[in-house]
C-alpha distance (Angstrom), angle and dihedral (degrees) to the residues before:
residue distance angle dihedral
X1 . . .
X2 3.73 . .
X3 3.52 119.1 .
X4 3.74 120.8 -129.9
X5 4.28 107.7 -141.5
X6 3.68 91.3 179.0
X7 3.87 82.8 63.4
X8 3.90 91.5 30.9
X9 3.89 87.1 55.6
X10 3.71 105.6 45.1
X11 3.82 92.1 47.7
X12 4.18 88.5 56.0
X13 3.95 90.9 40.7
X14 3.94 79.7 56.2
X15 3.71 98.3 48.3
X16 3.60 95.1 45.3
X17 3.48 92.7 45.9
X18 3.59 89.8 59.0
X19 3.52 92.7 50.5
X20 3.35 97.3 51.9
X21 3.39 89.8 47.8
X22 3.90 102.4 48.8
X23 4.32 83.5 46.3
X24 3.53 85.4 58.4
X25 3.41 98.3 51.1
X26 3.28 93.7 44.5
X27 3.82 92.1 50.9
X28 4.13 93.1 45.0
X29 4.35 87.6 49.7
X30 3.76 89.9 57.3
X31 3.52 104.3 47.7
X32 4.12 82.1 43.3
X33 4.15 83.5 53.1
X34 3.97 92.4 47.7
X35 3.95 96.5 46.7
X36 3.87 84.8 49.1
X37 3.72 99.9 53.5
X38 3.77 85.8 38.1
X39 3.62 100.1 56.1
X40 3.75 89.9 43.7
X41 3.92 98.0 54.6
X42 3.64 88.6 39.4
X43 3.70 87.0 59.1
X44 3.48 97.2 48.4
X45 3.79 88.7 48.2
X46 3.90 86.4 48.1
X47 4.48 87.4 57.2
X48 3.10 96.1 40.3
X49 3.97 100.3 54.4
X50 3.80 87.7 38.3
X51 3.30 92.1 54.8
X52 3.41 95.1 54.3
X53 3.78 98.5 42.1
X54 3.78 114.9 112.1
X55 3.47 102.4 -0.1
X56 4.09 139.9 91.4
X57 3.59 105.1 -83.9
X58 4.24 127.2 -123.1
X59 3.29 119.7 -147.0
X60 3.87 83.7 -111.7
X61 3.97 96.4 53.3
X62 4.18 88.7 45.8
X63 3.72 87.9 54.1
X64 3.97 87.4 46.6
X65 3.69 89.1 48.9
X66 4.31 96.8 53.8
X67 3.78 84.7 41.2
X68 3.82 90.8 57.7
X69 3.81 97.5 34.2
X70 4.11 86.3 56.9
X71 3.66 86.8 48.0
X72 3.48 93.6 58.3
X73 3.81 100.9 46.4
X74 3.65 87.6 45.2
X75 4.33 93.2 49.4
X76 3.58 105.8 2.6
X77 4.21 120.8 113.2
X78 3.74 128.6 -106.3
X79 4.06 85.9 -87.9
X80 3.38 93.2 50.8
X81 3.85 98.7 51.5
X82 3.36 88.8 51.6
X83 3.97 102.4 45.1
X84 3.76 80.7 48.2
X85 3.89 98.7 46.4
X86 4.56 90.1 51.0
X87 3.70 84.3 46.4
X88 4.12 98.9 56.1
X89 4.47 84.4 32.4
X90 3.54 87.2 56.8
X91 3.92 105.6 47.7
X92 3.85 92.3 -139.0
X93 3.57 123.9 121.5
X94 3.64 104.0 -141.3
X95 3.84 108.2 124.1
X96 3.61 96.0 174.2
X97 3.97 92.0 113.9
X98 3.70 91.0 45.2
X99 3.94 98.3 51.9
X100 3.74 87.3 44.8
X101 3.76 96.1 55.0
X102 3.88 92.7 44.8
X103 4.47 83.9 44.6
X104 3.26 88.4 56.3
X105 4.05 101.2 45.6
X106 3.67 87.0 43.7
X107 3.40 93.5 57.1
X108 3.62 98.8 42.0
X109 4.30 80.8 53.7
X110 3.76 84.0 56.4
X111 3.39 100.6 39.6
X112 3.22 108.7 -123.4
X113 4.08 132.8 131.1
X114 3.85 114.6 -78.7
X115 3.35 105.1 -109.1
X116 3.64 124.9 -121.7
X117 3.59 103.4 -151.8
X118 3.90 124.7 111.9
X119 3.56 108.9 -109.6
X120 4.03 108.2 -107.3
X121 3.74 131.7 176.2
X122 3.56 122.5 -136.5
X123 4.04 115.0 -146.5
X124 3.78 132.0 -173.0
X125 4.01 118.1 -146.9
X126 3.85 115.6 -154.6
């Protein structure tokens, strides 16, 4: 019996090509799955420090607040981590830098323009 390579070749150029294929699919869905979860506790985090920005703090927003600060040195960027690591060296409570480094990854994520607009908070008195 004679073997046909022609044949023999096509069929593993085939197979191979569907493995390479279904690896890069695989590869591509994953990264899609990280940037999702990501973005989402990253804009949690984002809320939750914003929300407790400038005010008097609740026992409710300071819980927020260490939530979203572990959030962000577990899944924040290199700008982030450090934004967040002079805010807790310093003792201050000004986490303008902070929300505008995780704004701007965020919207990078999103794809949408950086925005060039200082970061201001917006409180209501009673």
């Amino acid at each position: 019996m004679e073997i046909n390579w022609e044949i023999l070749t096509s069929a593993l150029v085939v197979v191979a090509g569907w493995f390479a294929a279904n690896w890069l699919a695989s590869k591509r869905d994953t990264k899609i799955k990280n940037r999702e979860v990501r973005v989402e506790y990253l804009l949690t985090a984002y809320r939750g420090i914003e929300s407790a920005a400038q005010r008097e703090l609740t026992e409710e927003q300071m819980f927020r607040l260490e939530s979203a600060i572990g959030d962000v040195r577990l899944l924040g960027n290199e700008a982030q981590l450090k934004a967040l690591a002079e805010l807790i060296s310093s003792g201050e409570s000004d986490f303008t830098k902070l929300l505008g480094e995780i704004r701007d990854d965020l919207r990078s994520e999103l794809e949408l323009k950086k925005s060039e607009h200082e970061l201001l908070f917006y409180r209501m008195s009673r």
